[in-house]
MARBA-257679 format. One record per residue (C-alpha): residue in three letters; residue number from 1; x, y, z. Coordinates in steps of 0.5 Angstrom, whole numbers, plus 500, padded with zeros to 3 digits. Layout:
<tibas>
 rest  nr   X   Y   Z
  ALA NUM   X   Y   Z
...
</tibas>
This chain:
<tibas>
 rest  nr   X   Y   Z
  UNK   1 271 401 782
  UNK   2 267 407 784
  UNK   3 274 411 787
  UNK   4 277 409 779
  UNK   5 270 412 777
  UNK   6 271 419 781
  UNK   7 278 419 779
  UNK   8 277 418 772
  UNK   9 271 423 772
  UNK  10 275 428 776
  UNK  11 282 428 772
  UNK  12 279 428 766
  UNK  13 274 435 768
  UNK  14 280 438 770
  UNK  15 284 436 764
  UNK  16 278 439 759
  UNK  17 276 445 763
  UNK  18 284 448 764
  UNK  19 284 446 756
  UNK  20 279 451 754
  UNK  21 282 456 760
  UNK  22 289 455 756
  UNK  23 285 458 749
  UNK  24 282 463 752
  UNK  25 288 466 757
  UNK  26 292 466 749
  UNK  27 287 470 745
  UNK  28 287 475 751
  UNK  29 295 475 752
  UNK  30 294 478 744
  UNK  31 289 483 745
  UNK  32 282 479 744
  UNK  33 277 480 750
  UNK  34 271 476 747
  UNK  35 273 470 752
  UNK  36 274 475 758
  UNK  37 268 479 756
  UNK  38 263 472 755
  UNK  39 266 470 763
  UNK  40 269 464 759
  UNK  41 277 466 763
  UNK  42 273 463 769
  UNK  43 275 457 773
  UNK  44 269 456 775
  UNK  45 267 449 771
  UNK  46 260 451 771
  UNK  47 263 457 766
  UNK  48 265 451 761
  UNK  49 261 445 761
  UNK  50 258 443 754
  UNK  51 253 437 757
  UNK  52 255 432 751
  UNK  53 262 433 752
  UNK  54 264 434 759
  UNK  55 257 430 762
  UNK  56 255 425 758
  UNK  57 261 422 755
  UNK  58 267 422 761
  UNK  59 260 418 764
  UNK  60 259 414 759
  UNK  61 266 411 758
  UNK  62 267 410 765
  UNK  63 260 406 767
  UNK  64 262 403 761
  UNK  65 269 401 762
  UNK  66 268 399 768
  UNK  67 262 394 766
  UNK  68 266 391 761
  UNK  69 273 391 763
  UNK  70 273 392 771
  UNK  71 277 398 770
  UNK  72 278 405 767
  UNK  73 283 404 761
  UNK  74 281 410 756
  UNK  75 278 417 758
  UNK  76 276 423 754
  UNK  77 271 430 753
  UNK  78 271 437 752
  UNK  79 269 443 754
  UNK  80 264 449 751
  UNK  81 268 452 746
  UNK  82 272 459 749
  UNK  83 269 464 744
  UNK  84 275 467 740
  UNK  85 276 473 735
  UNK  86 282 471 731
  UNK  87 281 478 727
  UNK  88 282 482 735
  UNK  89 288 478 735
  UNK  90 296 481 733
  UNK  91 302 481 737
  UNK  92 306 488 737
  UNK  93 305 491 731
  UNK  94 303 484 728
  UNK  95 296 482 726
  UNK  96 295 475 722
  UNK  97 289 472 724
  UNK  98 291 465 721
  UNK  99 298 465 725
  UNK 100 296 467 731
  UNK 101 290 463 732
  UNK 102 295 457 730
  UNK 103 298 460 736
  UNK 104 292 460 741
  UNK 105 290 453 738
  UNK 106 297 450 741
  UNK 107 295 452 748
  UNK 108 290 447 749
  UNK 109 296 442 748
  UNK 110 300 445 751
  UNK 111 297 446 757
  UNK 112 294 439 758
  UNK 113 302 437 757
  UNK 114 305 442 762
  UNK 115 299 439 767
  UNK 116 301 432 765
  UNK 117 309 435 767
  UNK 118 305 437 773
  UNK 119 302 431 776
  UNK 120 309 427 774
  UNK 121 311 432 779
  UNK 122 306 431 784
  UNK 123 306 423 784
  UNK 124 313 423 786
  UNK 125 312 426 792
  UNK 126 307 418 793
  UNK 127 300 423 795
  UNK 128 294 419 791
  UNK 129 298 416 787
  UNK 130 292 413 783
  UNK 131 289 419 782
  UNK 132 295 422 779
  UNK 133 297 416 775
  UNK 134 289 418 771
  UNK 135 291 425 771
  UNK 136 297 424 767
  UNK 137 294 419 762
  UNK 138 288 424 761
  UNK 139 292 430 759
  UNK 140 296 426 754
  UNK 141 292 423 751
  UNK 142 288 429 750
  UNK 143 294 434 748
  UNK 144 295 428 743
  UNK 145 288 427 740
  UNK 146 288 435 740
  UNK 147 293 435 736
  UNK 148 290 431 730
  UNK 149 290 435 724
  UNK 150 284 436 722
  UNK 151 279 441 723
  UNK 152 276 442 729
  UNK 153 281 439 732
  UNK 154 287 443 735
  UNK 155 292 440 730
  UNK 156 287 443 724
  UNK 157 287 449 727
  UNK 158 294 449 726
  UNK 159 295 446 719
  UNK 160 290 452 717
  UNK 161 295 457 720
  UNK 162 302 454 716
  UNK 163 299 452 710
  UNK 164 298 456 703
  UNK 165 292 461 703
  UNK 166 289 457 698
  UNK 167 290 450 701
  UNK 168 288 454 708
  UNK 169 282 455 706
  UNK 170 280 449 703
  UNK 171 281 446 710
  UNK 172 278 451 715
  UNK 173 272 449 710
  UNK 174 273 441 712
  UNK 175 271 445 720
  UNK 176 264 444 719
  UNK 177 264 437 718
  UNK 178 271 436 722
  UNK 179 268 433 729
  UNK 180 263 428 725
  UNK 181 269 426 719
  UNK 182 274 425 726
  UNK 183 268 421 730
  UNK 184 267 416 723
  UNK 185 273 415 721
  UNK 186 277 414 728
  UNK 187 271 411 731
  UNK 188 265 408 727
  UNK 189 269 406 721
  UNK 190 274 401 726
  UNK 191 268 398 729
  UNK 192 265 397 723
  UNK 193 271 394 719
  UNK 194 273 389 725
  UNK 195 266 385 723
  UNK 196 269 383 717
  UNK 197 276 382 720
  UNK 198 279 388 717
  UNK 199 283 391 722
  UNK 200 283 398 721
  UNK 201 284 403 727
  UNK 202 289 408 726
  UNK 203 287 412 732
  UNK 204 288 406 737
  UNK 205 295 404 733
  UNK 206 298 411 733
  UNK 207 296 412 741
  UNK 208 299 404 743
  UNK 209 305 407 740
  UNK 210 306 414 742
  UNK 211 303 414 749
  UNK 212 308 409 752
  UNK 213 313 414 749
  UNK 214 310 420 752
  UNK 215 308 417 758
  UNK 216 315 415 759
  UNK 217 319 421 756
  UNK 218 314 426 761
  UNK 219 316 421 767
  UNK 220 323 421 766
  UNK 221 323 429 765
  UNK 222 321 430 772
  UNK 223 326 425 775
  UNK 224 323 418 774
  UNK 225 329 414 772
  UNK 226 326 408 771
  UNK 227 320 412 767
  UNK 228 313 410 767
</tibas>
């Protein structure tokens, strides 16, 4: 059990931390040096640890897991967030502070399915199987999660990118309060509602559908012919 801890706790350091470097690498590439210039385009994991997301969480939900279920099933943190100017950003000539941080906001994902690819490859080749295995489900269920769209989630800041100006603004608004209302609502609220035997966990309904899928499609690209 203390391996599947350590391999929980490692993939999902790594998944969070290349995460954050995926969104500071994009702004860069489009002409913001504000991750640069705050040493945030670092691997150096010290350089992006927030203590909540990167320290207490991943523990908490290994120790606790292991203690209820005797395994690790589940797996999530973040990091520091990279500092970004969205009014540096431009591409050529083109300078849309909405669109491209939609853009710089997609790394993140993109990342973490580009290192679930990766791991995919890695485990064909039969090294550490195990922890392979975690860190393939970590960084889709963080690429995933990300996407949600609502602020501060990956997936908000891309919905305040392609909306209206007006309904943008409203949204980007939400930010403030996004990570409480996403926590309420995806956590708390389906806790609740369970003591009265109301099912309602649309987080839980939509990964048990999309992660097999995902598991699947990812192991399959990479040669896998029976899938995950």
């Amino acid at each position: 059990m203390i391996i599947e801890a350590i391999y929980g706790v490692l993939a999902t350091l790594i998944a969070i931390i290349l995460h954050e470097l995926a969104h500071g690498l994009a702004a860069w590439a489009m002409g913001d040096t504000t991750a640069k210039a705050a040493g945030r385009l670092s691997l150096n994991p010290l350089k992006h640890v927030d203590k909540i997301g990167t320290v207490f969480l991943p523990i908490f939900l290994v120790v606790s897991q292991l203690a209820t279920m005797g395994r690790v099933a589940f797996m999530f943190g973040w990091a520091k967030p990279v500092p970004i100017n969205a009014q540096a950003l431009h591409i050529g000539t083109s300078h849309n502070p909405r669109r491209l941080m939609a853009l710089v906001a997609l790394a993140g994902p993109v990342m973490n399915f580009t290192l679930a690819i990766l791991g995919a490859q890695l485990l064909s080749l039969g090294y550490a199987a195990d922890f392979f295995t975690y860190f393939i489900e970590v960084n889709l269920v963080l690429g995933l999660f990300n996407l949600i769209p609502m602020p501060p989630m990956d997936g908000g800041r891309v919905l305040v990118g392609v909306l209206p100006l007006r309904a943008a603004i409203w949204v980007s608004g939400v930010e403030k309060y996004g990570i409480v209302l996403v926590m309420l609502l995806l956590f708390v609220l389906p806790t609740l509602l369970q003591q009265f035997n109301i099912h309602f966990d649309p987080l839980t309904d939509t990964f048990n559908t999309v992660l097999p899928w995902a598991l699947d499609l990812v192991m399959r690209i990479t040669g896998h012919a029976n899938g995950f």
